[in-house]
Residue, then its C-alpha position, 0 to 999 in steps of 0.5 A: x416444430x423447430x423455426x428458422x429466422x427470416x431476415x426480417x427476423x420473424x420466425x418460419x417453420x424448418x423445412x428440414x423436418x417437414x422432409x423427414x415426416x415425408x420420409x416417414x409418410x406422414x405427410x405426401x409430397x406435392x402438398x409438402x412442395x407447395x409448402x416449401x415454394x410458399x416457405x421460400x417465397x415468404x423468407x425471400x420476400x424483403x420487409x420493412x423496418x418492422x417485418x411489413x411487406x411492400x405494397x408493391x408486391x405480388x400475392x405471392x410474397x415477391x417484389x413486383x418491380x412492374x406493379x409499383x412503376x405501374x402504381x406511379x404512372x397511375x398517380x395522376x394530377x387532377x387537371x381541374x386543380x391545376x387549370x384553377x390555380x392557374x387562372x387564381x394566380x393570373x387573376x392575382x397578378x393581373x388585377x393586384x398589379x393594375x393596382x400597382x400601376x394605376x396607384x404608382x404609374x407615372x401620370x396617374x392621377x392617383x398621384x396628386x388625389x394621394x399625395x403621400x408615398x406611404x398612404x399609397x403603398x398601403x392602400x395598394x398593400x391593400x387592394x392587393x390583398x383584397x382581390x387575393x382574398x376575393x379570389x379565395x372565396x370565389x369558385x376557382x378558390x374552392x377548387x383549386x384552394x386558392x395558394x396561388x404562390x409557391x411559397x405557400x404550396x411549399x409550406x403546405x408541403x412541409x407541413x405534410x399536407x401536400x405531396x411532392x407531385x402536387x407541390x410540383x404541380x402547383x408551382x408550375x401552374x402558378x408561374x403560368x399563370x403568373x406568367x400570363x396575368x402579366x402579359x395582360x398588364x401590357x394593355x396599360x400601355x406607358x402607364x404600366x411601363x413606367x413602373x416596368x408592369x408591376x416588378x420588384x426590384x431591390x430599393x435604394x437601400x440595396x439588394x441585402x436590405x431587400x433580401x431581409x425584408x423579403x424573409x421577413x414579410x413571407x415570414x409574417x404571410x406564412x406564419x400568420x396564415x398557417x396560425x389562423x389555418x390551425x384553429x377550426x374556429x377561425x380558419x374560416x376568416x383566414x382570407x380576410x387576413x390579407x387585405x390588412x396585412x398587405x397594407x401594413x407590410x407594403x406600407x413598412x417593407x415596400x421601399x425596400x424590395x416591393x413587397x413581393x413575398x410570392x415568386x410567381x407574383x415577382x416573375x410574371x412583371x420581369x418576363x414581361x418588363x425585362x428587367x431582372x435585377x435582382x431577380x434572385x432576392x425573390x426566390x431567395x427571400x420568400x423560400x427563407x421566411x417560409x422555412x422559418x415560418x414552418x421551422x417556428x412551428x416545429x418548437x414544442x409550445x407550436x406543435x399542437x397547432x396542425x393544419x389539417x387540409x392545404x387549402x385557404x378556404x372551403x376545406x370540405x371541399x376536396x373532390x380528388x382526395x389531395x389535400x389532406 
């Protein structure tokens, strides 16, 4: 039997013979002309880059357009995930940025307990730190994966781990929650006021110092966290990562821009202060260390190091199947 070439180039039987055989009575004509229909429906059916057929698309070899829209509108987020990175990221900024407020605050009488800028910094680099990590071992960390800033979702999303309506998710919920942790900042009342609640601004050196500064310490977040994410052996202490490393980067980078390396962290105090200038370093700057970071990791000396689940903690923990 002679074949034709579908357009996905793989082959099917000529229809044409089959109607002489008919003529000849060697094969009866309604089984023939189901042949033909499913012969039709096999060449009109569009195929993938290697002859596959779509998901989306009917036993019968056509496209359903109706099945994969339905197919999207199934795709739901998992409710739980998002509420507990929400309150993650509230309990982040409302009880890291106490810290700020209560280590910096005019009159505070950390002031004179710790009369250097520096040793202050570093310590509220790492208290900071400390209640991320806290965060992450705890409960809500378990489910939601504690990221609880978009820079790191983004990452998660570049290294494949995390789809684009989870990514979409997540960020929203962080900016909530980031959102609503700062309005509970207004209860320090001037204290908090007089370092606008926590915000980051630009420092003496200028916005383009800031901005530098910005990449370069969500660069140092992102690579060092992802680093420790990729080896099993390790991955388990990934949060005790944060509370030195807050302090370093807020002690060295602090005068600079504040040491924000997370938009939501950066957005919920300037809702709440009202004081936006140089608002857009913080978008700017943590998205550039991230792509950096994430681009480092591409090189052929850094490709075997993969992080297998978009979590920072409790990785066997994945109830809905989206981190992975």
């Amino acid at each position: 039997m002679t074949h034709l070439e579908s357009p996905s180039g793989t082959q099917a039987p000529d229809i044409s013979r089959l109607n002489q055989h008919v003529s000849h009575g060697d094969v009866a004509p309604a089984p023939l002309m189901a042949v033909e229909r499913s012969l039709h429906q096999y060449m009109a059916t569009p195929r993938g880059e290697h002859g596959q057929v779509p998901i989306a698309a009917t036993s019968k070899g056509a496209p359903n357009p109706e099945l994969a829209s339905q197919a999207a509108t199934n795709v739901k987020l998992p409710w739980q995930l998002l509420m507990s990175e929400l309150i993650g990221t509230g309990l982040l900024i409302a009880v890291g940025l106490s810290a700020v407020i209560f280590d910096f605050g005019r009159g505070s009488p950390m002031i004179h307990l710790l009369a250097s800028g520096g040793a202050r910094r570093a310590l509220t680099g790492f208290l900071f730190g400390t209640v991320g990590a806290l965060i992450t071992f705890s409960p809500v960390g378990r489910l939601s994966g504690a990221h609880m800033n978009p820079a790191v979702s983004a990452a998660f999303y570049l290294e494949g781990k995390l789809s684009a309506l989870m990514l979409a998710g997540y960020v929203t919920a962080q900016l909530a929650g980031a959102t609503i942790g700062a309005a509970a900042l207004l209860s320090w009342g001037s204290l908090g006021k007089s370092v606008h609640y926590g915000a980051t601004v630009p420092g003496p050196a200028g916005s383009g110092y800031a901005l530098l500064g910005e990449t370069a310490t969500t660069f140092c977040l992102i690579a060092g966290l992802f680093t420790i994410l990729s080896y099993r052996s390790l991955r388990k202490f990934a949060p005790l990562l944060f509370p030195p490393l807050y302090a370093v980067m807020v002690y060295l980078e602090g005068p600079l821009s504040g040491t924000s390396t997370n938009p939501a962290r950066s957005l919920g105090p300037a809702i709440i202060s009202g004081d936006w200038h140089g608002f857009w370093v913080y978008l700017v700057g943590p998205a550039a260390g991230m792509i950096a970071a994430i681009s480092m990791r591409k090189l052929p000396s850094l490709r075997k190091l993969e992080v297998e689940v978009a979590k920072v903690h409790h990785f066997d923990k994945d109830p809905y199947r989206v981190f992975h």
